[in-house]
C-alpha positions as CSV (number, residue, x, y, z in Angstrom):
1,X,-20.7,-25.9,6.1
2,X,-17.3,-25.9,5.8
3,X,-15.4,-22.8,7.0
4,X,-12.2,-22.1,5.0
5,X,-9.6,-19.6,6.6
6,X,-10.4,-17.5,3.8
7,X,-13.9,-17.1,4.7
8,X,-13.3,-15.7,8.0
9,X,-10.7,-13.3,7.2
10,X,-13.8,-12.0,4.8
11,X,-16.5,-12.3,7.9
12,X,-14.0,-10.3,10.1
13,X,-13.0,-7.6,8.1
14,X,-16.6,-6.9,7.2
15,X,-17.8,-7.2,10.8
16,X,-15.0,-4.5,11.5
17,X,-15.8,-2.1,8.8
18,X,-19.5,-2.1,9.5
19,X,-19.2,-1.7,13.0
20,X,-17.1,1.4,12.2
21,X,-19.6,2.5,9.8
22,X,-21.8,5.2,10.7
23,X,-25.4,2.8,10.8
24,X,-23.2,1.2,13.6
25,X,-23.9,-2.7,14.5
26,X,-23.7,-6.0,12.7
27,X,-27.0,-7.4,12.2
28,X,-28.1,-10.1,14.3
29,X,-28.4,-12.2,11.1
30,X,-25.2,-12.3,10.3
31,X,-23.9,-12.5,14.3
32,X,-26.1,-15.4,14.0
33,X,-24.6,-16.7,10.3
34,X,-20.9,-16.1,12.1
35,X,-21.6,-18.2,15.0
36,X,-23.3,-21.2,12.7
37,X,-20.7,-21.3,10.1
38,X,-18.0,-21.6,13.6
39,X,-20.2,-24.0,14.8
40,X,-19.8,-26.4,12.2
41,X,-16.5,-25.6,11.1
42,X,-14.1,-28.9,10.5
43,X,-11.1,-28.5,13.3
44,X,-8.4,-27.7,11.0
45,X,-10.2,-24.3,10.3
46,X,-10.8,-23.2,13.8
47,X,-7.1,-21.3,13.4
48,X,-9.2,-18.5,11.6
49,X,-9.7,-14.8,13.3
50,X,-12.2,-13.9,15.3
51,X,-14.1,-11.1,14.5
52,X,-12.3,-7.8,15.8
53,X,-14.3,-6.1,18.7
54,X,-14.7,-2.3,17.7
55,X,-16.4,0.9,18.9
56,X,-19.5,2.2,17.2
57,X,-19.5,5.4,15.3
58,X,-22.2,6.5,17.5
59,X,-19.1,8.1,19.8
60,X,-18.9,11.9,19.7
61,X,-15.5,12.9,19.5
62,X,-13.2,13.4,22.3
63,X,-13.2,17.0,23.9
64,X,-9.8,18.9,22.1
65,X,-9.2,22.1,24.0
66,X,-7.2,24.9,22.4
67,X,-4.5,26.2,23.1
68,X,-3.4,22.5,22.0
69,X,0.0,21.4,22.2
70,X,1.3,18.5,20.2
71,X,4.2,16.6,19.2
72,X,4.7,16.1,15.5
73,X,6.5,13.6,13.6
74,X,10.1,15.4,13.8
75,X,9.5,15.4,18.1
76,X,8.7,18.9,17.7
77,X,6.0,20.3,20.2
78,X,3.5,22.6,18.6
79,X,1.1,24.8,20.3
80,X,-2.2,25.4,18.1
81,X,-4.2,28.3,19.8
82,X,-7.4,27.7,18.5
83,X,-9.4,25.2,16.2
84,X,-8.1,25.3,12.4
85,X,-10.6,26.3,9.9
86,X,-8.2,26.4,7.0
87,X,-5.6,23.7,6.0
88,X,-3.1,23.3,3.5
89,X,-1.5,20.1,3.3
90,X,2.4,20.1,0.9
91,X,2.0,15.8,1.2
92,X,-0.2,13.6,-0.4
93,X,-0.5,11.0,2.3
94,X,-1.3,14.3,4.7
95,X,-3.8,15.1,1.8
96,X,-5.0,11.4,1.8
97,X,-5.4,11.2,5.9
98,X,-7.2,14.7,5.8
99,X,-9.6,13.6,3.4
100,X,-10.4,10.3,5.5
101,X,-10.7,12.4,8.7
102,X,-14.1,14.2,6.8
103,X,-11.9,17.8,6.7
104,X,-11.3,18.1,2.9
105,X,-13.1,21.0,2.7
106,X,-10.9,22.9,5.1
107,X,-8.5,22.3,2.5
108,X,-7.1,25.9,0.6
109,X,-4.0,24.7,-0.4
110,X,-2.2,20.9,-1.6
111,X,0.9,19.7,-3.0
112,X,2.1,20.3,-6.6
113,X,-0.2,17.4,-9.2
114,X,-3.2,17.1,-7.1
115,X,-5.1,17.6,-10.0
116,X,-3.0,14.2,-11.3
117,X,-4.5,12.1,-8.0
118,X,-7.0,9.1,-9.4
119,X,-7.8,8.9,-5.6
120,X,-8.8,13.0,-5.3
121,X,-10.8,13.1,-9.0
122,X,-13.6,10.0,-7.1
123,X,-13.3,11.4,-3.4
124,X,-12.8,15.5,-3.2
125,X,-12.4,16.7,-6.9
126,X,-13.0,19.8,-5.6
127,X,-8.8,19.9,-4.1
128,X,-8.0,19.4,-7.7
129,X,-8.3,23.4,-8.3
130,X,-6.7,24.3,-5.0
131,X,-3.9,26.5,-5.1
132,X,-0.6,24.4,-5.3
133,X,2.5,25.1,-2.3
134,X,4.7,22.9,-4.0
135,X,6.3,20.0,-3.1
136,X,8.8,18.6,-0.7
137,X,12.0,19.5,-3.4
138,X,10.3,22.4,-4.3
139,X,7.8,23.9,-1.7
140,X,5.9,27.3,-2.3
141,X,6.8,29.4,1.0
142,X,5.5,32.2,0.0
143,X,2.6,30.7,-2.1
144,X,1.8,29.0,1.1
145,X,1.2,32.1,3.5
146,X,-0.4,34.1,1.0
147,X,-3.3,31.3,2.0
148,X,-3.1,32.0,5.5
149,X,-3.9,28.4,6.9
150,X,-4.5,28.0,10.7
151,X,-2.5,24.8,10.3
152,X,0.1,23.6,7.5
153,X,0.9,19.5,7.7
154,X,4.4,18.8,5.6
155,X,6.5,16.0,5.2
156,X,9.7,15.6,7.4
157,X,11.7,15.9,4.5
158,X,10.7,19.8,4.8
159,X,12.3,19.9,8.1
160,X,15.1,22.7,7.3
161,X,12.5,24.7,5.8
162,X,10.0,24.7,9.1
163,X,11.7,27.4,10.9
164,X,11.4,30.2,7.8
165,X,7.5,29.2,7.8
166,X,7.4,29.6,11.3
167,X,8.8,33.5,10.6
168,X,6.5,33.5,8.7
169,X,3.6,33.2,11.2
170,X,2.5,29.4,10.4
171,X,1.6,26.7,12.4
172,X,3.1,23.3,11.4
173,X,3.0,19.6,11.9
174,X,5.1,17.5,9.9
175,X,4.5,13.7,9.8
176,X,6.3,10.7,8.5
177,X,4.4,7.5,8.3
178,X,7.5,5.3,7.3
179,X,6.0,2.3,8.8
180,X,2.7,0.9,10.2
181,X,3.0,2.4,14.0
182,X,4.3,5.4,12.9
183,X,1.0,5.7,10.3
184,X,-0.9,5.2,12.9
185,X,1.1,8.0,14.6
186,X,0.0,10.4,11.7
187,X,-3.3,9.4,12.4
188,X,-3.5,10.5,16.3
189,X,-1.4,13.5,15.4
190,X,-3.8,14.8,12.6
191,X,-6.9,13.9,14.1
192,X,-6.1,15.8,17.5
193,X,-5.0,18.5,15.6
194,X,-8.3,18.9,13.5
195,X,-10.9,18.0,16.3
196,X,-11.5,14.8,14.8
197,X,-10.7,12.2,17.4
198,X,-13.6,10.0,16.9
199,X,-12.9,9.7,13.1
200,X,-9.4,9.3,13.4
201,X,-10.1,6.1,16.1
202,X,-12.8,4.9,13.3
203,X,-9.7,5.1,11.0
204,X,-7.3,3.2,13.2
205,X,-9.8,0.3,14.1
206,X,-10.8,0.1,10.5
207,X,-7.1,-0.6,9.3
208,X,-5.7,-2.5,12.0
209,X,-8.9,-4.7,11.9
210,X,-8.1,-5.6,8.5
211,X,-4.2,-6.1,9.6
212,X,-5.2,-8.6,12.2
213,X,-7.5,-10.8,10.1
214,X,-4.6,-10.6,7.3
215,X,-1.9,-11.9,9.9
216,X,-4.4,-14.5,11.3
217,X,-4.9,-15.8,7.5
218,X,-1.2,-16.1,6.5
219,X,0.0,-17.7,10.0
220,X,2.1,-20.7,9.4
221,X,3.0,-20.3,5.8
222,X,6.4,-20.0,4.3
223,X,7.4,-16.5,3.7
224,X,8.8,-16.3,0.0
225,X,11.8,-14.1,-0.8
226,X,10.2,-11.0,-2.4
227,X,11.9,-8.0,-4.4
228,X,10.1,-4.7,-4.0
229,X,11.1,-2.5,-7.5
230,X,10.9,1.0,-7.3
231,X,9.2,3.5,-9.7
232,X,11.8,4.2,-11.7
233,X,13.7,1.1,-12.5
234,X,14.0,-2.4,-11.6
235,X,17.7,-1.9,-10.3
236,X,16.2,0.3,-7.3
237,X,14.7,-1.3,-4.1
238,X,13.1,-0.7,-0.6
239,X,15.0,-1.3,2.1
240,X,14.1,-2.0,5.4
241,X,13.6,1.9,6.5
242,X,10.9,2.6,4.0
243,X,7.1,1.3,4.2
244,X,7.4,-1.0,1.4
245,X,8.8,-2.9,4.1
246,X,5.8,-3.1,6.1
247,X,3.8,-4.1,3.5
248,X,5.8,-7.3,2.5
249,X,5.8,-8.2,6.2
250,X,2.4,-7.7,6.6
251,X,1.5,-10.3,3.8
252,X,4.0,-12.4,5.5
253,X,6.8,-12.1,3.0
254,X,10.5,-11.8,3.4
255,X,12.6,-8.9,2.3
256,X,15.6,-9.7,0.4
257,X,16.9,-6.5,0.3
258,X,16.4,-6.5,4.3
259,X,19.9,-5.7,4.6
260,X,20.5,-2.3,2.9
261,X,20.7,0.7,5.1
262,X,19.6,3.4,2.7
263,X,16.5,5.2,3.7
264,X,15.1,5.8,-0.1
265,X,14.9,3.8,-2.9
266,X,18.2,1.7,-3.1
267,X,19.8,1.3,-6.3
268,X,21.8,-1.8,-7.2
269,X,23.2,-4.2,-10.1
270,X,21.5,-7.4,-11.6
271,X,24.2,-9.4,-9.7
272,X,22.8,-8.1,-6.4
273,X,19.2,-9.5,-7.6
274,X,20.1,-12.6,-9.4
275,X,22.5,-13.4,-5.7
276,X,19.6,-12.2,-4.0
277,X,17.6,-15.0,-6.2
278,X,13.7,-13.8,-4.7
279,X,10.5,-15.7,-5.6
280,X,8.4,-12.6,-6.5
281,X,9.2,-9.7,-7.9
282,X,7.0,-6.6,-7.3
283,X,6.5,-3.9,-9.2
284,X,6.0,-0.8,-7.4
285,X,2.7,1.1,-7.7
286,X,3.8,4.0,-9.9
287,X,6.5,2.0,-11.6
288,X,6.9,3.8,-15.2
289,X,7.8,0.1,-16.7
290,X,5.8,-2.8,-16.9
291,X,5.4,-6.8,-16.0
292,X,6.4,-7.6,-19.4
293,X,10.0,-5.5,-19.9
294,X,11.1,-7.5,-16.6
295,X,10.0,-10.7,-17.7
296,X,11.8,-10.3,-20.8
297,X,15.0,-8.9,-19.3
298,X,17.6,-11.3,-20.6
299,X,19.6,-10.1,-17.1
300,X,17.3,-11.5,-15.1
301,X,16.1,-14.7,-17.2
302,X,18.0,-17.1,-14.1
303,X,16.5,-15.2,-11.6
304,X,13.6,-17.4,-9.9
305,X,10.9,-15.1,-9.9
306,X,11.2,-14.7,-13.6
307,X,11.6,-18.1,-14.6
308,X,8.4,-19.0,-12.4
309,X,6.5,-16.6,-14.1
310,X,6.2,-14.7,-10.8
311,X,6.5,-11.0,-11.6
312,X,4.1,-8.5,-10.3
313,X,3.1,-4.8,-10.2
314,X,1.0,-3.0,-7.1
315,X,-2.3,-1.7,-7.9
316,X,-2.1,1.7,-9.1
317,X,-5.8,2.7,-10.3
318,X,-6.8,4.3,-7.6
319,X,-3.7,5.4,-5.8
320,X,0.0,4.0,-4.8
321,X,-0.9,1.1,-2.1
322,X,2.6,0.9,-1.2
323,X,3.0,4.3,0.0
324,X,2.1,4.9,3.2
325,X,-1.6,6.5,2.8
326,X,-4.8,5.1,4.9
327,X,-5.2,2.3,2.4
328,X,-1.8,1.2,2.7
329,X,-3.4,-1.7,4.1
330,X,-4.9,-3.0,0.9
331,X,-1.5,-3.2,-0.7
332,X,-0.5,-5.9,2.0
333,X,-3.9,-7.5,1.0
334,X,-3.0,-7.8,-2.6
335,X,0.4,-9.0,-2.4
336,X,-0.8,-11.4,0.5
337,X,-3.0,-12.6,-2.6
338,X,-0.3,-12.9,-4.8
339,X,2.0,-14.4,-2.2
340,X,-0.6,-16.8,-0.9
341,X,-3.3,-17.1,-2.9
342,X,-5.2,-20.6,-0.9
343,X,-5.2,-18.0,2.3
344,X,-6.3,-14.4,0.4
345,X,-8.3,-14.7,-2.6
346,X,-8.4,-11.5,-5.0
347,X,-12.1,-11.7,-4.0
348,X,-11.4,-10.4,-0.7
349,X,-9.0,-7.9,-1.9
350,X,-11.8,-6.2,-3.8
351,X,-14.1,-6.4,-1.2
352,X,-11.7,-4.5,1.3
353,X,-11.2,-2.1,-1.1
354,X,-14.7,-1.7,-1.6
355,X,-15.7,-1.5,2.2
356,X,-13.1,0.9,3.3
357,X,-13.1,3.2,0.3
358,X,-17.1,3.5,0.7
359,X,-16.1,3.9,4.2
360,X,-14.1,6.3,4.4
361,X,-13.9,8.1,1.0
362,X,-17.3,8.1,-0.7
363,X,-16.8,5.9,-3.3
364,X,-16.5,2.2,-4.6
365,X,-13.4,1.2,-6.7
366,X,-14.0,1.4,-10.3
367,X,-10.8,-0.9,-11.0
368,X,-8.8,-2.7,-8.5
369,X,-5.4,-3.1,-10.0
C-alpha cells in the first residue's frame, strides 16, 4: 500500500483528536493499520508526520486555588477571589473558547447578535436568549453589572473602558488572540480562570496537533502570493498584525500585503493589488460580496489570480475560520486545500471539521463552506 502524504496528515490528525477524546486511546487496530501502511510506504512518502503524542482525557484537571491571580491579554494582573459561577463574555471568540472549555452554561450575558451566530444555534442555542452587554464600539456597562458576573472576559479593544467596570465592582480579563501563540495564550488564560485546565490542554493538543500535521504536509512546496480581502470590500486587506496572517502562513502561503503596518483591515487601491500581482485571492469569511463580483471586476481582469480563475472565499457556514476562534485552525486547512490541493484534499478538511466540532462542540458540520 502506497502511503501518500495526504494520508498521513489524515492518520495523524485523527490519532490526535481521538486520543483527546473522552473514550481516550487509539485502538490497537488502527496502531497496527498505522505502523503497516509505514511499513510499506514507497521512500519518497516517509516525509509524512508522525502521529502527535497526546495526553488522554482521562486527566482530572489541575488544582486552581482561589484567590487566583492572573495576567490577562493587556499584561494586567487580576486577582479572582473565588471560583466563577457566572460569566459574561462581550467577544465572540471569548464566547467561542468558553463554549469549548464545557462552561457555556455559566454564561448570563454575550455580545450584541449572538442570536445571529450559525456556530451558537448547533452548539449552545440556549446563549442565543442571553442578555446582550454590547459590543466592543458599543459595550453595555451598566447592562453588564446588572448581571453580576463573577468574571467578565472582553476584548483588548475595551481597554479604556476596564477601569469604570472595575468601579463598578467587576472582575475582568481581556484577551487578544491576534495570532496563533497568543490564541493559545487565550486558552491558558481562560481555562485557569474557569477551573478548566484539563479541557483547555485537550484544546491546545487538539489544535496544535492538527497545525503540526498541516506544516508536515505542505513542507517543501512553493508558497503562492495570496491576497486576504476583508468583509467589506476587496480594496481592504490583512496585514501582518492581524490573524489572517497566521492563517496564510500556516497553509504555507505568502502574504503580499506583508508589508503594511496597520493593525485592522487595510484599505488600498487596485494599483496596490494589480503591483502586488498575488496568485489567490481570498475572500474573507463574512465578506458581504461574492467570488463572482471579483472575478468580474474589469480592475482586476490583469491581476493573476483572476485571470487563473483562482479566486476564493473562507468558509462561512458555521462560523468565520479566519478569525481567531478555536477552529481557526480549519481555516488554514481549507486554504492549505486551496493552495495545495496534491498535499490537503477537501476530504480531510471535512473530516477535521467533523472531528473537532464533535469534539469539542457537540455537533457535526452540516455544510463545510
Amino acid at each position: 500500500m502506497r502511503m501518500t502524504k495526504i494520508t498521513a496528515l489524515l492518520l495523524a490528525a485523527a490519532m490526535a483528536l481521538t486520543a483527546c477524546g473522552s473514550t481516550a486511546a487509539v485502538s490497537s487496530a488502527a496502531t497496527s493499520e498505522a505502523a503497516s501502511v509505514e511499513a510499506t510506504a514507497e521512500p519518497e512518502a516517509t516525509a509524512s508526520p508522525e502521529a502527535p503524542k497526546t495526553e488522554t482525557a482521562d486527566t482530572v484537571d489541575a488544582a486552581v486555588t482561589y484567590p487566583l491571580t492572573v495576567t490577562d491579554q493587556l499584561g494586567r494582573e487580576v486577582t479572582i477571589e473565588s471560583e466563577p459561577k457566572t460569566l459574561a463574555s462581550g467577544y465572540y471568540i471569548s464566547t467561542s473558547l468558553l463554549i469549548a472549555l464545557g462552561v457555556q452554561d455559566e454564561l448570563v450575558g454575550v455580545e450584541a447578535k449572538a442570536d445571529k451566530r450559525t456556530i451558537y444555534s448547533l452548539s449552545a442555542p440556549e446563549i442565543q436568549s442571553l442578555p446582550s452587554i454590547g459590543t466592543a464600539k458599543e459595550f453595555d456597562l451598566e447592562g453588564c453589572a446588572a448581571l453580576a458576573p463573577d468574571l467578565v472576559i472582553v476584548p483588548a479593544k475595551l481597554k479604556d473602558s476596564i477601569p469604570q467596570m472595575e468601579e463598578m465592582g467587576l472582575t475582568v480579563l481581556a484577551v487578544k488572540p491576534e495570532n496563533q501563540a497568543d490564541l493559545f495564550g487565550a486558552i491558558e488564560l481562560l481555562a485557569q480562570a474557569t477551573n478548566t485546565v484539563a479541557r483547555g490542554e485537550e484544546l491546545e493538543q487538539a489544535i496544535d496537533s492538527n497545525l503540526a500535521a498541516l506544516a508536515d504536509a505542505v513542507s517543501g512546496t512553493d508558497a503562492p502570493g495570496v491576497y486576504l480581502a476583508g468583509n467589506s470590500s476587496v480594496l481592504e486587506t490583512a496585514g501582518p498584525a492581524m490573524y489572517q496572517n497566521t492563517m496564510i502562513e500556516n497553509a504555507n502561503g505568502t502574504n503580499v500585503a506583508a508589508g503594511i503596518e496597520d493593525t485592522y483591515w487595510a484599505e488600498v487601491s487596485y494599483e496596490q493589488i494589480l503591483d502586488w500581482n498575488p496568485d489567490y485571492i481570498i475572500l474573507a469569511s463574512d465578506a458581504d460580496y461574492d467570488v463572482d463580483s471579483v472575478l468580474n471586476d474589469a480592475a482586476l481582469a490583469d491581476c493573476t489570480a483572476v485571470k487563473e480563475g483562482h479566486v476564493y472565499q473562507l468558509p462561512h457556514a458555521t462560523e468565520a475560520v479566519d478569525s481567531p476562534v478555536p477552529a481557526s485552525f480549519l481555516g488554514s486547512i481549507y486554504l492549505a486545500s486551496v493552495l495545495h490541493p496534491e498535499q490537503v484534499t477537501e476530504e480531510y478538511y471535512h473530516t477535521a471539521a467533523d472531528e473537532f466540532y464533535s469534539r469539542f462542540y457537540g455537533f457535526t458540520p452540516e455544510s463545510y463552506e
